[in-house]
matplotlib code that plots the C-alpha trace (Angstrom):
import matplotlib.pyplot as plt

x = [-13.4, -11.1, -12.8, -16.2, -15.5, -14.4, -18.0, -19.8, -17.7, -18.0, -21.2, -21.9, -20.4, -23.5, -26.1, -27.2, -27.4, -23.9, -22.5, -23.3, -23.1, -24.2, -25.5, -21.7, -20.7, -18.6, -17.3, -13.8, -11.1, -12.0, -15.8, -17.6, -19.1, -17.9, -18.4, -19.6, -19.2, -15.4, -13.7, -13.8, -15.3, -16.3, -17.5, -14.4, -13.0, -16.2, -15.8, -12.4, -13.7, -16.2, -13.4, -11.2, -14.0, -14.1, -10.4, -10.7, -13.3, -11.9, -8.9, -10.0, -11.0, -7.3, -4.7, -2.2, -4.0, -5.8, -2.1, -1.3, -4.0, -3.2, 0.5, -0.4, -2.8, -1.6, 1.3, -1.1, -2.6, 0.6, 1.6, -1.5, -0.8, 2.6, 1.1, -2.5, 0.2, 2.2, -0.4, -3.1, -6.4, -7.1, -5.2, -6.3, -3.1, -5.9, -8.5, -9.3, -10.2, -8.3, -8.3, -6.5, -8.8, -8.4, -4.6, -4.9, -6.8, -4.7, -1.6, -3.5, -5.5, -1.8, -0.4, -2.8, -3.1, 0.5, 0.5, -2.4, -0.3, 2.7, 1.0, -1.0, 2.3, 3.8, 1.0, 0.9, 4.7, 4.2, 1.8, 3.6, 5.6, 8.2, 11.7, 12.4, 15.0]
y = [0.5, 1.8, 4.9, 3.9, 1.6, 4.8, 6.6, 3.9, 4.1, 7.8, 7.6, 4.5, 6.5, 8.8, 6.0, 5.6, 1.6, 1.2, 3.5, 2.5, 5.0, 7.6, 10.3, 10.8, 11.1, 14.6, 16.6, 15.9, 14.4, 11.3, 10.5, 7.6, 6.3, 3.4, 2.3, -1.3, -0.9, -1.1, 1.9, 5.4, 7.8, 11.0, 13.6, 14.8, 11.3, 10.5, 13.8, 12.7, 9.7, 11.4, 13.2, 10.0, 8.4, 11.3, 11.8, 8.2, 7.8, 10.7, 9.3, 6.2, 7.7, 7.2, 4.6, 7.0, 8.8, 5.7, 4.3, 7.5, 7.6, 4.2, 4.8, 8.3, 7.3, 4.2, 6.0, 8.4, 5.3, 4.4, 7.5, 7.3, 3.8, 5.1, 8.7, 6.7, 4.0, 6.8, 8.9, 7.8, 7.4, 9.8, 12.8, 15.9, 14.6, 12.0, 14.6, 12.4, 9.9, 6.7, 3.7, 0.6, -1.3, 1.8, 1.2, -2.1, -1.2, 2.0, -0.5, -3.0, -0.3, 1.6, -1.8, -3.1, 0.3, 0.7, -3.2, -2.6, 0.6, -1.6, -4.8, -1.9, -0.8, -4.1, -4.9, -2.4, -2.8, -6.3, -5.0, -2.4, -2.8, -0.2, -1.7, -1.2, 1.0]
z = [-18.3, -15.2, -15.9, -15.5, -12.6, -10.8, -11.5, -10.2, -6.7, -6.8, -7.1, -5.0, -2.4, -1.9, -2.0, 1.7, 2.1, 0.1, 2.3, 6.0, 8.3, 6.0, 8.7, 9.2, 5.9, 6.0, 4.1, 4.3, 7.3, 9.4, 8.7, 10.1, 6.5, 4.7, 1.4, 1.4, 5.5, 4.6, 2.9, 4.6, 2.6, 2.6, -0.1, -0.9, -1.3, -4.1, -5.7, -6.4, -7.6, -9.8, -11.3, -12.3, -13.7, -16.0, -16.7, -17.3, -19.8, -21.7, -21.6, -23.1, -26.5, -27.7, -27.2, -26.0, -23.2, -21.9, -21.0, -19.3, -17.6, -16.5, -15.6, -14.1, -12.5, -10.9, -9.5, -7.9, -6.3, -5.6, -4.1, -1.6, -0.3, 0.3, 1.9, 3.5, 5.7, 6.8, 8.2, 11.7, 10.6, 13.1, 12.6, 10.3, 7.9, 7.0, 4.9, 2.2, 4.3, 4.1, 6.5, 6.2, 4.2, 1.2, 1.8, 0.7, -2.5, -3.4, -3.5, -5.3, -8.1, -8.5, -9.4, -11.2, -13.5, -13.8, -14.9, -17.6, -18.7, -19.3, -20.6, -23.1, -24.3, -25.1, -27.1, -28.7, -29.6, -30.3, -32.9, -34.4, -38.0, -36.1, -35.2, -31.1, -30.2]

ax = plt.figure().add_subplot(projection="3d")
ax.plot(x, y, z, "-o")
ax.set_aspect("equal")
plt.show()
């Protein structure tokens, strides 16, 4: 499911309309489009998208991957909140691009994931005829 959701904004991301501003869409750095006229974007920034969408659904095909790719990949999101607050919008640090509003949903996504990846594992425990060590 995470894995599709990340398609569709990859590829929502190249849909002029959805993305406002789209004549300014560049390649990578600052760029002047937003998704949904609120999340910087640029091509790299769907490309990578694209590509977690894809790691995603692959990784959904077994129990064990999907939560990796949940705690993995929420501390990745966690990682860019962390890396996206530090840096000016402005600045050629910011190549992704990331604005404050993609801040706010990197720290939310990398929670949520890692949360999913946990509650996953529990279950799964839960489930399990195997004592805990």
């Amino acid at each position: 499911m995470a894995g599709a959701a990340f398609l569709l904004v990859g590829v929502l991301g190249f849909i002029p309309g959805i993305t406002t501003h789209y004549d300014e869409l560049g390649l990578a750095g600052h760029s002047g489009a937003l998704l949904f006229g609120l999340f910087a974007v640029s091509v790299l920034h769907n490309l990578v998208h694209l590509l977690f969408g894809v790691v995603g659904l692959l990784a959904a095909k077994k129990a064990q991957s999907a939560r990796a790719f949940l705690m993995v990949g929420g501390g990745v999101y966690v990682v860019l909140w962390v890396y996206g607050s530090a840096i000016g919008e402005h600045t050629a640090a910011n190549f992704l691009p990331v604005n404050t509003a993609d801040n706010w949903l990197h720290l939310g996504l990398g929670a949520g994931m890692i949360l999913l990846g946990v509650a996953t594992t529990a279950v799964e425990r839960a489930r399990s005829d195997s004592p805990v060590n």
